[in-house]
C-alpha positions as CSV (number, residue, x, y, z in Angstrom):
1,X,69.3,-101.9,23.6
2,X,71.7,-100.2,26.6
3,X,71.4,-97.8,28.7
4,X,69.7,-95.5,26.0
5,X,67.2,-97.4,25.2
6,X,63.6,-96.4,26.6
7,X,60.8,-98.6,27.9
8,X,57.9,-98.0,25.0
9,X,55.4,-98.1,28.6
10,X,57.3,-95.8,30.4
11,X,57.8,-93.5,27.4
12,X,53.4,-93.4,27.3
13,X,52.9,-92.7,30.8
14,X,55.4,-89.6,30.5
15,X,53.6,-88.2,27.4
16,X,50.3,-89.2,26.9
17,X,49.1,-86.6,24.7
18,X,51.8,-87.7,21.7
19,X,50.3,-91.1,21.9
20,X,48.6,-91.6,18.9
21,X,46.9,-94.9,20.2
22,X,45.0,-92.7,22.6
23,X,43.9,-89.7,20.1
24,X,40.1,-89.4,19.5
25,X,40.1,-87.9,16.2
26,X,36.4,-87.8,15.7
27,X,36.3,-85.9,18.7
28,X,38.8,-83.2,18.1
29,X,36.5,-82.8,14.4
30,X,33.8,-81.4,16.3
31,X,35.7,-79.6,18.3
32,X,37.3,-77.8,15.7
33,X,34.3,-77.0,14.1
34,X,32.9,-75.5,17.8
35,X,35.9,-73.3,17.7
36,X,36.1,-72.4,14.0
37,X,32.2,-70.8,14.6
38,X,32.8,-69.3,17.5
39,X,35.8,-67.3,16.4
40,X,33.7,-66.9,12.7
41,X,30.3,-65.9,13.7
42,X,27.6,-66.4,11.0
43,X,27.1,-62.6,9.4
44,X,24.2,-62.1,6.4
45,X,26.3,-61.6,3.3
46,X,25.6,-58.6,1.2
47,X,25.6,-59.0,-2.7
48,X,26.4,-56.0,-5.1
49,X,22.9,-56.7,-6.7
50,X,21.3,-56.7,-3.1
51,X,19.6,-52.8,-2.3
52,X,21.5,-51.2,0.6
53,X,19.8,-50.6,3.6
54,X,18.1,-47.5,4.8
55,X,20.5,-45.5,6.8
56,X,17.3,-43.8,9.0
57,X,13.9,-44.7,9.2
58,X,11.4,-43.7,6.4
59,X,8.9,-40.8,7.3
60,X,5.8,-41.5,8.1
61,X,2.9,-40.6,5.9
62,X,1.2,-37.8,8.4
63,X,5.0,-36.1,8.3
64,X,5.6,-35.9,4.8
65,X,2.0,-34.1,4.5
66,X,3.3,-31.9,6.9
67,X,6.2,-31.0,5.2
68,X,4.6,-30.5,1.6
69,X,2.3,-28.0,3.3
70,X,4.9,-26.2,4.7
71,X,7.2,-25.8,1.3
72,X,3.1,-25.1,-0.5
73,X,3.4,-22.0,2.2
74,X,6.8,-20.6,1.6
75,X,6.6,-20.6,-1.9
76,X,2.9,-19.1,-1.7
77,X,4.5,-16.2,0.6
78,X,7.8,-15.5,-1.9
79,X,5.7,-15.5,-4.9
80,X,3.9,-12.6,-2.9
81,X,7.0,-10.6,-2.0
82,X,8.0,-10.8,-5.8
83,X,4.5,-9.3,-6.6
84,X,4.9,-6.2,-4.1
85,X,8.8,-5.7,-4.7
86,X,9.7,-2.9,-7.0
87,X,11.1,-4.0,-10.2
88,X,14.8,-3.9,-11.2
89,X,15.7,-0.5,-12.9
90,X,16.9,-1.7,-16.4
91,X,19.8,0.6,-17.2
92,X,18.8,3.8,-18.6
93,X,17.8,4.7,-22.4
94,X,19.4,7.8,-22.7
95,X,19.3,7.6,-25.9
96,X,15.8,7.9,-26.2
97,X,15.3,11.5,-25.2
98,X,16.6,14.7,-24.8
99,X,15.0,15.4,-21.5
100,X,14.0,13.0,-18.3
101,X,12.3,13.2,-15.1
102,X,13.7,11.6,-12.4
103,X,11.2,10.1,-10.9
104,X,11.7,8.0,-6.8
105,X,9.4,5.2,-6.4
106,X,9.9,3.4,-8.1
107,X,13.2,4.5,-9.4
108,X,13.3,5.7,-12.8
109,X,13.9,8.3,-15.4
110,X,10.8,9.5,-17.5
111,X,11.4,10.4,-21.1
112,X,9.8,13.8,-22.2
113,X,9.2,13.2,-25.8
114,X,8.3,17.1,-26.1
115,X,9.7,19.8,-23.5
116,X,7.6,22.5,-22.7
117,X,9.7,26.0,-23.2
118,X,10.3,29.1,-25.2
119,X,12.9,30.6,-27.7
120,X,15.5,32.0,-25.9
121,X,15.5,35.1,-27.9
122,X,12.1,35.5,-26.6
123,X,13.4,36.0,-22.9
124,X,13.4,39.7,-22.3
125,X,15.1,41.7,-19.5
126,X,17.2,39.4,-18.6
127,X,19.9,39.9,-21.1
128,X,23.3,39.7,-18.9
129,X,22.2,36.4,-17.2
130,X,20.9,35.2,-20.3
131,X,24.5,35.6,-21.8
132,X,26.5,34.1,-18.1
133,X,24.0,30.9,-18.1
134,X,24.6,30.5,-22.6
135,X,28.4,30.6,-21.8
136,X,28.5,28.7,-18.7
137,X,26.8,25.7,-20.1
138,X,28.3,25.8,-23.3
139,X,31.6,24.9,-21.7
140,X,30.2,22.3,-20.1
141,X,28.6,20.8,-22.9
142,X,32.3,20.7,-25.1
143,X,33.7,18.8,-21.8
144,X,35.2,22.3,-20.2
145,X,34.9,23.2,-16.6
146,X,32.0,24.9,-15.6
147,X,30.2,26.0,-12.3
148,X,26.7,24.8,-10.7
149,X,24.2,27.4,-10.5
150,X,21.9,28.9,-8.8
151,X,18.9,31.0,-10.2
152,X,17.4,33.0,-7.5
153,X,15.3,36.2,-7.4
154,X,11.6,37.6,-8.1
155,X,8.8,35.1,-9.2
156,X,7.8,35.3,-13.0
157,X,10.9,36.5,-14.1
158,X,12.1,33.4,-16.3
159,X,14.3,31.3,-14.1
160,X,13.2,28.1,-15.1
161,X,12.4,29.4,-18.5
162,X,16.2,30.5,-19.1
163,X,17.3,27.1,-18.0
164,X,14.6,24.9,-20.6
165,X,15.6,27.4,-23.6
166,X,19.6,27.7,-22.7
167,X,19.8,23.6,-23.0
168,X,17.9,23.7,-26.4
169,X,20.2,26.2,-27.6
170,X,23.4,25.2,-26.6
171,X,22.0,21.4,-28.2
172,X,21.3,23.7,-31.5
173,X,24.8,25.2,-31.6
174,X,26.5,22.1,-30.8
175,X,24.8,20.0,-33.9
176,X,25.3,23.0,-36.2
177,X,29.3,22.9,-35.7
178,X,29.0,19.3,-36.0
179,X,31.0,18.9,-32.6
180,X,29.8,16.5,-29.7
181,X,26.7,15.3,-31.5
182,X,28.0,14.1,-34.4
183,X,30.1,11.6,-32.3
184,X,27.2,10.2,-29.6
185,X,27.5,12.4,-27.1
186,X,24.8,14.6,-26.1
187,X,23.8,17.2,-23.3
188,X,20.7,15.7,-21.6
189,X,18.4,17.5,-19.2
190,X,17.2,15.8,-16.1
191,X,14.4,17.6,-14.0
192,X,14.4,16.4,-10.0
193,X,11.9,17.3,-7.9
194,X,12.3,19.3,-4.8
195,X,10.8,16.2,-2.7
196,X,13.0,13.6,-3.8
197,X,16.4,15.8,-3.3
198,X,17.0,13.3,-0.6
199,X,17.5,10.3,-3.5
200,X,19.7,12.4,-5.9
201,X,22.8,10.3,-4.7
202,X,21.0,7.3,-6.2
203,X,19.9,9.3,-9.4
204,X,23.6,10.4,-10.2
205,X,25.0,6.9,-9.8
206,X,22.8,5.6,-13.1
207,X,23.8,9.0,-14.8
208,X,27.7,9.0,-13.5
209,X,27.9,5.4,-16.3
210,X,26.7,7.4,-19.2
211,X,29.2,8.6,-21.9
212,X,26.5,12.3,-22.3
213,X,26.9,14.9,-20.1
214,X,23.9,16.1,-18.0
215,X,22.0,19.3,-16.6
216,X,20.7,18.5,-13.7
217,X,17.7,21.1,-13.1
218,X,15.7,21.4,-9.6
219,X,12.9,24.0,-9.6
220,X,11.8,26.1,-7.1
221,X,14.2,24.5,-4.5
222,X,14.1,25.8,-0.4
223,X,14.1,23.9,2.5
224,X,12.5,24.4,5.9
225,X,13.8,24.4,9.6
226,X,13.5,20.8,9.9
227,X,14.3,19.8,6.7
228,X,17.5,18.2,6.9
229,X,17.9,16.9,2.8
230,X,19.9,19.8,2.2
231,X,22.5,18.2,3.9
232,X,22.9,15.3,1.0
233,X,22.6,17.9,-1.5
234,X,25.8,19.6,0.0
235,X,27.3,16.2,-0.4
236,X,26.8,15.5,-4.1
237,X,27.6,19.2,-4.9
238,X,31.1,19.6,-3.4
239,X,32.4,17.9,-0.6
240,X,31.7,14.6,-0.6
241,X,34.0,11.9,-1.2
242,X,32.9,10.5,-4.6
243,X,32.3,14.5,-5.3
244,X,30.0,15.1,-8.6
245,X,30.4,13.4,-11.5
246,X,32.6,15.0,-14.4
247,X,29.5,14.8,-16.7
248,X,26.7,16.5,-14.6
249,X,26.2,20.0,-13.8
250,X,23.6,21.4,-11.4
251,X,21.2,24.2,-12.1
252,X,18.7,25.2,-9.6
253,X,16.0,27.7,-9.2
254,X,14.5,29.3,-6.2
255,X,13.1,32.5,-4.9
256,X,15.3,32.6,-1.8
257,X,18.8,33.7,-2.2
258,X,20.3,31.6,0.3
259,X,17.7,28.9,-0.2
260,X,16.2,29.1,3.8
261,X,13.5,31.4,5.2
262,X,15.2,34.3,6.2
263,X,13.1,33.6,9.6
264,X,14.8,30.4,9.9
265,X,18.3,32.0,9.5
266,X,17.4,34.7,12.1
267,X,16.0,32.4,14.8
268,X,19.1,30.5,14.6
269,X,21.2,33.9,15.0
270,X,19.3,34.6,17.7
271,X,19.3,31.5,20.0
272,X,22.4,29.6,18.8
273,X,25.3,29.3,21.2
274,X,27.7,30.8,18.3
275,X,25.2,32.9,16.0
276,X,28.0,32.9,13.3
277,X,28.5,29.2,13.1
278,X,24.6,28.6,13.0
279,X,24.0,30.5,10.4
280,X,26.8,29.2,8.4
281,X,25.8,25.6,8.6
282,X,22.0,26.9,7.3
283,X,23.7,29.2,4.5
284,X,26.6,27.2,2.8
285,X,24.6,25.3,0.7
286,X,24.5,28.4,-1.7
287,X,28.0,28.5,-1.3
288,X,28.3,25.2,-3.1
289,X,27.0,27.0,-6.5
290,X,29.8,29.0,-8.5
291,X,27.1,31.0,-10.4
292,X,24.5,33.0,-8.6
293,X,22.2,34.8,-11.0
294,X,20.1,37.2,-9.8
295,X,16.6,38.0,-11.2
296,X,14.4,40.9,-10.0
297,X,11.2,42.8,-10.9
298,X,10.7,44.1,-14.7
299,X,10.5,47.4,-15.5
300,X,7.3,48.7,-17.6
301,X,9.1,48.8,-20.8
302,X,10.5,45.5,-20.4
303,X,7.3,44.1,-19.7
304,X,6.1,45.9,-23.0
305,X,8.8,44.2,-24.7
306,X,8.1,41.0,-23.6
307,X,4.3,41.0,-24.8
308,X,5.4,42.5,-28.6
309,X,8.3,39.7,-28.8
310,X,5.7,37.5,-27.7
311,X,3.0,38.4,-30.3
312,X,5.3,38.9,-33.2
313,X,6.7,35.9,-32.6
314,X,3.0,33.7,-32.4
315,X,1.8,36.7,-35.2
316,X,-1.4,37.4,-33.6
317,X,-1.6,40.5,-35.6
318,X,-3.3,43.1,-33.2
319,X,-2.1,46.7,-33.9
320,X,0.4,47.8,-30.9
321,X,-1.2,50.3,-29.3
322,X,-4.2,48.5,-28.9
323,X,-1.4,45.2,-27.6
324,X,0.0,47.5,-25.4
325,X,-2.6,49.4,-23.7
326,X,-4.5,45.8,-22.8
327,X,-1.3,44.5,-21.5
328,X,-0.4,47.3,-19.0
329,X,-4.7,46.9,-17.9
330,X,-3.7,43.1,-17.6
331,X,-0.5,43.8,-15.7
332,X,-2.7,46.1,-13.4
333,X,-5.2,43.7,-13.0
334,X,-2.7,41.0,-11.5
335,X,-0.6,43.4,-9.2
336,X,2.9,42.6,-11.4
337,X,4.7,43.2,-14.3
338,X,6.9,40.0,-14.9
339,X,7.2,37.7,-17.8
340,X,4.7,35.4,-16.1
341,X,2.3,38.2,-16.4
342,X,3.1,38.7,-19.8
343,X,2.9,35.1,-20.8
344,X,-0.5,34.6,-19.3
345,X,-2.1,37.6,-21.3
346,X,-0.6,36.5,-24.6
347,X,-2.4,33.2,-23.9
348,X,-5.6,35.4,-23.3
349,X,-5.3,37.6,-26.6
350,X,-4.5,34.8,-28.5
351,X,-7.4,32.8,-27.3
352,X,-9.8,36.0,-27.8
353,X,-8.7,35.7,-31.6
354,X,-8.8,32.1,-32.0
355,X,-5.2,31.4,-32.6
356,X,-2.9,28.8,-31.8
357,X,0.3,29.2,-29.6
358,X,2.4,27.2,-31.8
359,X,5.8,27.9,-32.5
């Protein structure tokens, strides 16, 4: 073959893994299945119908009891905060009444289906406050501005009274000339208590949604040295930021003029660093009512005129001397001549005869 040619011995010793002669094939099967498992290693197929497995460990039975108990616990324990927790205050029903209490805890407004108060035409001796109160709330009640006020002055003498009758009148007026009435809006009275000053903030929010406007009336209101409420009270009248609503006014009674002991105001003169500013700071809540109206003791004719307009008006028919000459014995009897006085011995006359104080 030449010099090209190749020995087919030689050509087998050089590469003895190409000859085919020498190639155990049923040896290399097996170990190509060795290898093929090795590199493939035998993992449990999962089928779609198969469940999946737990990812944790499933509780034991002592836990879960365990647990049940504890949820039977906290529910047991809120279903006992519901009970004691004051209910929600539904929005007011203004429209229900005329006249409401306000009442703290829990927070509410009482209707008054029937207020208890006189004629205003029956209030005698009073006639110049009578008219400043009529004309001051009257504004108010056709949306004009109007002041606070404050009704200080002499026991007996009709503060509250005034305040009752001027809001039934000025309601009477007002649905004569067919004004505010006629379109929904009405003047409401809301009475506050002296004690629950300190939640009046909370009272006014509820009344500031309402489309009436609102007297709010506080009677017989003072504070003492280390009552501190009149401080909120300063707040809602003038002075604070939300300031008081456009549809509330504030009437207040009181026998004190500037609403503290005048003990109070004279210790604090007295051992204050600055007298002046001391005093201020106890006085200026009076400052915060436009309208101070002064009431003081009755003279005897007054008081005489208070007991006829009284009997006329109830028609208990006693002559008037004989009216008159038990009323002054009455007024004698009590140490005062005031419309109190004369109140209480209409009640007694009228009770002697057997007649109802009806109006």
């Amino acid at each position: 073959m030449g010099a090209a040619s190749v020995n087919s011995a030689e050509y087998s010793r050089a590469r003895p893994h190409c000859n085919l002669r020498t190639v155990d094939f049923e040896a290399a099967k097996v170990t190509l299945a060795t290898a093929s498992a090795i590199q493939q290693p035998n993992f449990p197929r999962l089928s779609l119908a198969s469940p999946r497995p737990p990812l944790r460990p499933e509780p034991e039975p002592s836990r879960m009891a365990h647990d049940k108990a504890l949820i039977e616990q906290l529910e047991t324990i809120a279903e006992a905060l519901g009970r004691i927790a004051p209910p929600k205050l539904k929005p007011p029903a203004f429209d229900s009444a005329e006249a409401f209490v306000w009442q703290s805890s829990p927070e509410g407004f009482l209707a008054i289906e029937r207020v208890n108060r006189i004629p205003l035409s029956l209030l005698r001796g009073i006639d110049r406050t009578r008219e400043t109160l009529l004309a001051n709330t009257e504004r108010f009640a056709m949306g004009l501005p109007a002041n606070n006020a404050l009704l200080w002055g002499s026991r007996g003498m009709g503060k509250s009274s005034l305040v009752k009758a001027v809001h039934a009148e000025v309601r009477s007026r007002l649905n004569e000339r067919r004004g505010r009435l006629t379109t929904g809006i009405d003047l409401k009275l809301v009475e506050i208590h002296r004690e629950d000053i300190g939640t009046l903030p909370i009272a006014l929010s509820y009344i500031r949604k309402s489309l009436h406007r609102f007297i709010v009336f506080c009677d017989d209101l003072s504070f003492d040295g280390e009552d501190t409420s009149y401080k909120s009270l300063k707040a809602v009248l003038e002075g604070g930021i939300e300031g008081r609503p456009h549809n509330v006014l504030f009437y207040a009674t009181s026998n004190r003029r500037h609403l503290m002991p005048r003990d109070i105001i004279e210790n604090e003169r007295s051992t204050a660093i600055n007298p002046s500013e001391a005093v201020e700071e106890k006085v200026s809540l009076s400052d915060r009512f436009g309208l101070w109206l002064g009431f003081h003791h009755c003279s005897q004719s007054d008081y005489l005129a208070m007991v006829n307009g009284y009997a006329g008006h109830f028609g208990l028919g006693m002559p008037a001397k004989q009216l008159e000459a038990q009323a002054l014995e009455w007024s004698v009897t009590r140490g005062a001549r005031s419309g109190r006085v004369a109140w209480q011995f209409i009640q007694e006359i009228a009770g002697r005869l057997g007649k109802k104080l009806e109006a």
